[in-house]
C-alpha positions as a Python dict, from the first residue, in 0.01 Angstrom:
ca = {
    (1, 'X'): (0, 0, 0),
    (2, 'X'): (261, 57, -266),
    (3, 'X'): (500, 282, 52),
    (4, 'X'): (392, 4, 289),
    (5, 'X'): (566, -251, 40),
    (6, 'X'): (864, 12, 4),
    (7, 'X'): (959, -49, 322),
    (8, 'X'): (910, -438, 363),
    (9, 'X'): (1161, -397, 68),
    (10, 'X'): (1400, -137, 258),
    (11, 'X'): (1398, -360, 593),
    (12, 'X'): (1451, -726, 373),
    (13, 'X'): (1749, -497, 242),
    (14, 'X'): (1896, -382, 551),
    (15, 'X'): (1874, -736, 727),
    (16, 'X'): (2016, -876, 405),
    (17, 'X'): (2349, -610, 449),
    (18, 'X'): (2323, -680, 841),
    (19, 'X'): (2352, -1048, 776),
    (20, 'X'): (2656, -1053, 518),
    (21, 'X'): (2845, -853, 777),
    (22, 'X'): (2801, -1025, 1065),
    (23, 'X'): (2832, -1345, 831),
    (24, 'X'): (3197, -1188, 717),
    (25, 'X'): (3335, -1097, 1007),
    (26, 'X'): (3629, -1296, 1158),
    (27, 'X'): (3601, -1520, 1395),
    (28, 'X'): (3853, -1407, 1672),
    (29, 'X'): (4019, -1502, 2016),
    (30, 'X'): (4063, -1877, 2128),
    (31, 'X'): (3904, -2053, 1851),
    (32, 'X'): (3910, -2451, 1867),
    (33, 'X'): (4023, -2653, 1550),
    (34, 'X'): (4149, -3002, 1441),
    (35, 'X'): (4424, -3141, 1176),
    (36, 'X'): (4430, -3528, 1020),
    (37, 'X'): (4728, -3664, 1027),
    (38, 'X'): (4767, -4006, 882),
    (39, 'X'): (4430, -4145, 1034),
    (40, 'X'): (4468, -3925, 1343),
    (41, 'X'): (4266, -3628, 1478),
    (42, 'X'): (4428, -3403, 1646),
    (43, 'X'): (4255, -3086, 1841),
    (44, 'X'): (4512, -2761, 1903),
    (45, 'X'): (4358, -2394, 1987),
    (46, 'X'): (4465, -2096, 1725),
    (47, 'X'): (4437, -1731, 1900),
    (48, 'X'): (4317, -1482, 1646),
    (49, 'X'): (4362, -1132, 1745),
    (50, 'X'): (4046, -869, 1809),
    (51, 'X'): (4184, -642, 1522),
    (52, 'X'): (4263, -941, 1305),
    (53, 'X'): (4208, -807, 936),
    (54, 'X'): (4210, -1076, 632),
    (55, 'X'): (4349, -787, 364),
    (56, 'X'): (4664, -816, 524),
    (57, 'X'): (4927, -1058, 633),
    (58, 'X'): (5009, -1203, 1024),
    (59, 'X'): (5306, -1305, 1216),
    (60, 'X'): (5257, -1608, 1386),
    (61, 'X'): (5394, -1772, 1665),
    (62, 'X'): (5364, -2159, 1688),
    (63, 'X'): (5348, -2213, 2080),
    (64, 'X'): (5467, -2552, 2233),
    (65, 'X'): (5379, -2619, 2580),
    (66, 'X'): (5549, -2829, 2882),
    (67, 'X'): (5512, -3230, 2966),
    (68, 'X'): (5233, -3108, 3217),
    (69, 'X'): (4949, -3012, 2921),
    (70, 'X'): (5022, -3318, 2746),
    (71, 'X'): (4670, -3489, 2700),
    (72, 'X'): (4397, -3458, 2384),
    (73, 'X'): (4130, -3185, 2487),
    (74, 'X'): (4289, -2941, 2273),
    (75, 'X'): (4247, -2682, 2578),
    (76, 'X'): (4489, -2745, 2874),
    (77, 'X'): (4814, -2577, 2643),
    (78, 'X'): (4589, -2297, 2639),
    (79, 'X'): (4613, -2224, 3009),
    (80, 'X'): (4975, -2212, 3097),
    (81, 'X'): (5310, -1969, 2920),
    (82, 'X'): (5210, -1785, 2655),
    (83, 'X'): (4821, -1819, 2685),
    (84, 'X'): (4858, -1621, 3010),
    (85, 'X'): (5064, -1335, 2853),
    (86, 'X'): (4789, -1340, 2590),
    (87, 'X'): (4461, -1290, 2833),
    (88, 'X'): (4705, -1040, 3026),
    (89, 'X'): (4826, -858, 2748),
    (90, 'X'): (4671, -458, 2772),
    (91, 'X'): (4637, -387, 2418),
    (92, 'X'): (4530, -636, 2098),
    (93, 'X'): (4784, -931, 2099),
    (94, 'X'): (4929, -863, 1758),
    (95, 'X'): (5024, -1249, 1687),
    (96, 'X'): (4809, -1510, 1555),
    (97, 'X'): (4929, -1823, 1806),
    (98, 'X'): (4898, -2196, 1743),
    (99, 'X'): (4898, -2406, 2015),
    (100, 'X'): (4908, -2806, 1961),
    (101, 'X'): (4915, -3049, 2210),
    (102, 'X'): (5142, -3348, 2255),
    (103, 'X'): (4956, -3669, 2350),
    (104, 'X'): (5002, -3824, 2680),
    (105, 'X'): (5043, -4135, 2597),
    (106, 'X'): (5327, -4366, 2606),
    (107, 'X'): (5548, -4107, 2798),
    (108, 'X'): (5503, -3936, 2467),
    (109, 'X'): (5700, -3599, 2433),
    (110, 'X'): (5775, -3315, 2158),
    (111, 'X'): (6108, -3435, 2029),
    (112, 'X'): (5856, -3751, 1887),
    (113, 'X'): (5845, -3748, 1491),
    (114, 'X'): (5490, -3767, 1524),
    (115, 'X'): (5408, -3501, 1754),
    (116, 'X'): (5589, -3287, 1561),
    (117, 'X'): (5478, -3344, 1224),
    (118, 'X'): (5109, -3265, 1403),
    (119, 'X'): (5234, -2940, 1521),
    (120, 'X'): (5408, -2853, 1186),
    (121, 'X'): (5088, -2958, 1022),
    (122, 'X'): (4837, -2679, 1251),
    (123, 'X'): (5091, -2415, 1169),
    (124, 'X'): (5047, -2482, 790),
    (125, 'X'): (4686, -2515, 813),
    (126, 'X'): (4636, -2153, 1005),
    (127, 'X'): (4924, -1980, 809),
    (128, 'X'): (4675, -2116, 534),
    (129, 'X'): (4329, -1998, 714),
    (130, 'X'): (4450, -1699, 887),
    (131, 'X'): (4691, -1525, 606),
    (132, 'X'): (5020, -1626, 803),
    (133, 'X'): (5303, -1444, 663),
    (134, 'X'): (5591, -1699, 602),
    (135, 'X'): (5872, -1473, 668),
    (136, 'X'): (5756, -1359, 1015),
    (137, 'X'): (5674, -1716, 1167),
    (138, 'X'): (5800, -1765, 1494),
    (139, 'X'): (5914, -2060, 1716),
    (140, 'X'): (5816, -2073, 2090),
    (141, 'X'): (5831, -2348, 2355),
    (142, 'X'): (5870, -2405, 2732),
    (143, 'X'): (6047, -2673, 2935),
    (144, 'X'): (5950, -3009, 2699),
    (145, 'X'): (5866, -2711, 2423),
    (146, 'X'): (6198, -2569, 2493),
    (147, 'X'): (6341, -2883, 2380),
    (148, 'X'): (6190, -2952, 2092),
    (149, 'X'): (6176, -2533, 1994),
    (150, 'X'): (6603, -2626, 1986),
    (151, 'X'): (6482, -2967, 1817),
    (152, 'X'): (6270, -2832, 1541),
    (153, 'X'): (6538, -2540, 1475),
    (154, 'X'): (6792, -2815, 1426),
    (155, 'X'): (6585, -2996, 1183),
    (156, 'X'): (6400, -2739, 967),
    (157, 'X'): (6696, -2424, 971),
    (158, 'X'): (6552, -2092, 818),
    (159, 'X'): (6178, -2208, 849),
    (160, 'X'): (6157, -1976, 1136),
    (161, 'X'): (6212, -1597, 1178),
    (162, 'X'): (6294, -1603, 1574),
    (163, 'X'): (6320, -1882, 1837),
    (164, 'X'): (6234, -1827, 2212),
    (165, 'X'): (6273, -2132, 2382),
    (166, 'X'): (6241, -2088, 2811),
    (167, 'X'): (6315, -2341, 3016),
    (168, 'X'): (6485, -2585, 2769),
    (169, 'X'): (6768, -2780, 2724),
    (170, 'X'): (7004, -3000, 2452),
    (171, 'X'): (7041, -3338, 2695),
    (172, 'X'): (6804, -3450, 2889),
    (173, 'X'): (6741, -3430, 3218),
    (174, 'X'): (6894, -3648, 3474),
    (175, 'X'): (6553, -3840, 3542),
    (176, 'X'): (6403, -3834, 3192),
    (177, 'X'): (6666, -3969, 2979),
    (178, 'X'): (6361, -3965, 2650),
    (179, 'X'): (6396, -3588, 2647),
    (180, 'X'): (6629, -3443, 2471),
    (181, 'X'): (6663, -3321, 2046),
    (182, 'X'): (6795, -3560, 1817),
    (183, 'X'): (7127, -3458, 1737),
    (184, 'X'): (7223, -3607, 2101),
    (185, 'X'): (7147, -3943, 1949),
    (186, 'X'): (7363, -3883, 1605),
    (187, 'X'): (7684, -4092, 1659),
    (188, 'X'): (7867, -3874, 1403),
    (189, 'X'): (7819, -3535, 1658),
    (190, 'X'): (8060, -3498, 1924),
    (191, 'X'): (7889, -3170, 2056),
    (192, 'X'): (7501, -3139, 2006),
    (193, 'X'): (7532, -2782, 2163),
    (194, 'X'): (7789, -2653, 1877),
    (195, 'X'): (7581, -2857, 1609),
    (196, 'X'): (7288, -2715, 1723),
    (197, 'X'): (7408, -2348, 1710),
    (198, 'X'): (7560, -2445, 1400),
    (199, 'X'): (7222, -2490, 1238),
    (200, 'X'): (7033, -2222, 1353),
    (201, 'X'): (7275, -2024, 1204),
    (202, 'X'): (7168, -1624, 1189),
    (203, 'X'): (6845, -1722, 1297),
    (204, 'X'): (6808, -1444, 1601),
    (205, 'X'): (6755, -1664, 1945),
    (206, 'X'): (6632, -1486, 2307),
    (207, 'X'): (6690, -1822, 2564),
    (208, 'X'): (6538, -1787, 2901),
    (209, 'X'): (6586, -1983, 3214),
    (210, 'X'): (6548, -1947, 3576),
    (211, 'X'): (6871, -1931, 3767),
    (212, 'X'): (6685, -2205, 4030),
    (213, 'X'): (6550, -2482, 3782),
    (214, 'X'): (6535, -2776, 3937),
    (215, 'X'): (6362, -3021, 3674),
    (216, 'X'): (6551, -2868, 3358),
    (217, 'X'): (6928, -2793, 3487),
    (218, 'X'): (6995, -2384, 3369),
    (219, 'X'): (7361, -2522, 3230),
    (220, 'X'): (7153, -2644, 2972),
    (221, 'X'): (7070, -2274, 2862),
    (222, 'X'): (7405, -2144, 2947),
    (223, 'X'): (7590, -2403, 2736),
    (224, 'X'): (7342, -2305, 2429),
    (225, 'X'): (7413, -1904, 2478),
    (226, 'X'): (7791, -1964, 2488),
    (227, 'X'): (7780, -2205, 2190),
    (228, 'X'): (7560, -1970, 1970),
    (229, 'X'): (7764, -1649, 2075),
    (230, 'X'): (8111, -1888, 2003),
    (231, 'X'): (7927, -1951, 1639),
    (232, 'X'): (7860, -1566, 1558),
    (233, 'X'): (7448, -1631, 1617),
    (234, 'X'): (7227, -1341, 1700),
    (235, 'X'): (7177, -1458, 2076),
    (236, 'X'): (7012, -1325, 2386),
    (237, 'X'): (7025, -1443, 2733),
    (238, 'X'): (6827, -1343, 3008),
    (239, 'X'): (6837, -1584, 3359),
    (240, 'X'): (6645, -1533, 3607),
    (241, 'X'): (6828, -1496, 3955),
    (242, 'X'): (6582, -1675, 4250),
    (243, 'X'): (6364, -1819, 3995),
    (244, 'X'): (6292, -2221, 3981),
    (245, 'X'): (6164, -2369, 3630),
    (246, 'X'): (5857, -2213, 3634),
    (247, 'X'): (6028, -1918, 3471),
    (248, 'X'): (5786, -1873, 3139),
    (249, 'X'): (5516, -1574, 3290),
    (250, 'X'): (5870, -1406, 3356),
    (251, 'X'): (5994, -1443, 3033),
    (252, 'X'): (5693, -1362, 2798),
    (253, 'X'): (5598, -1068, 2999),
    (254, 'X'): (5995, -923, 2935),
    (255, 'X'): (5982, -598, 2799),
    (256, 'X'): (6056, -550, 2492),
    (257, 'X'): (6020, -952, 2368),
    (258, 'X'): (5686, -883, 2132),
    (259, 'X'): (5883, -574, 1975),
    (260, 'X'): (6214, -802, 1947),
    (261, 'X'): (5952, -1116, 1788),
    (262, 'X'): (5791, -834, 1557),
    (263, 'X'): (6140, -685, 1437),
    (264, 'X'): (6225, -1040, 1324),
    (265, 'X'): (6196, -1108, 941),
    (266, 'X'): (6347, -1380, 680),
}
């Protein structure tokens, strides 16, 4: 009786251990969360890493996708640029990502106060729940997320370790004249391009565009390289010869972009 109870006691034990472990362990890969803003819910994705480790600090990249994702599932960002790199990616993606999503309302876009102040607030909430380091956060966009990657780096200068924006532009397109960062609208800045360089400052840059864009013109690119590189920025610029706007699979499968992102500190 008494070696019978011994090891009701040992097994209660061992499922008690069991159960703490599996009830520490991280959740990882696409996980699904929400952020209030004002009396708003929005839903954005966060991609935790199989390795990820709470004892230690992250790098994270704050991903903003193009005017085709807009919507409020919270999923469809997920499934286009960086996402792919991420499910294609042969060893452990070492970035924790946040993906938001723009509404779709409205003709609603990045560059909107709103939509931004969403985005800023699910980067703060999973620097908060995922032990985001603040000196290796890093800004990402394509097409609309181009634009507002140049927007936010305009408005909020040495929040961000490294920008990437693929695909984007200064002034907007020919057929989308709501597009386009703020500083275009400032009466007092006779060359959003310069100003823009001007206020990213050091902050290292690798643009990408396809040579062939026919929704986002690739001057747009070439007129941000030239003005960074005429302002002493740390600037890259890789175009894409043959390539039309779809150019983002291209660009975050470059080699050597995740060891460039990972080199970048404040």
């Amino acid at each position: 009786m008494r070696a019978r109870t011994s090891l009701v006691v040992l097994f209660a034990l061992c499922f008690s251990v069991t159960s703490t472990s599996f009830a520490r362990r991280a959740e990882t890969g696409f996980l699904d969360r929400t952020v209030l803003v004002g009396s708003e819910t929005y839903h954005y994705q966060v991609f935790v890493p199989a390795n990820f480790d709470k004892t230690r600090k992250w790098p994270i990249i704050l991903f903003l996708h193009g005017y085709g994702e807009r919507g409020d599932d919270g999923l469809l960002q997920t499934d286009v640029g960086l996402g792919h790199t991420i499910r294609n990616y042969k060893r452990s993606f070492p970035f924790v990502v946040v993906m938001p999503q723009c509404r779709s309302e409205k003709e609603t876009t990045w560059p909107d106060a709103t939509m931004q102040k969403q985005a800023l607030a699910a980067l703060d909430a999973s620097i908060h729940e995922f032990h985001g380091d603040p000196g290796r956060l890093y800004l990402s966009g394509i097409s609309m997320g181009g634009y507002a990657t140049w927007d936010l780096a305009a408005k909020y200068p040495g929040r961000f370790a490294a920008y990437v924006p693929i695909c984007g532009g200064i002034r907007d397109p020919a057929d989308f004249s709501r597009l386009h960062v703020a500083v275009v609208d400032d009466p007092s800045v006779s060359d959003p391009y310069a100003e823009t360089a001007r206020r990213v400052g050091k902050t290292p840059v690798w643009i990408f565009h396809g040579a062939d864009d026919d929704t986002v013109p690739v001057e747009e690119s070439r007129k941000m390289a030239a003005a960074l590189r005429a302002a002493g920025a740390s600037v890259r610029y890789t175009e894409y010869p043959g390539v039309g706007h779809e150019s983002w699979d291209r660009a975050y499968a470059e080699p050597g972009l995740i060891d460039w992102l990972l080199a970048q500190h404040l």
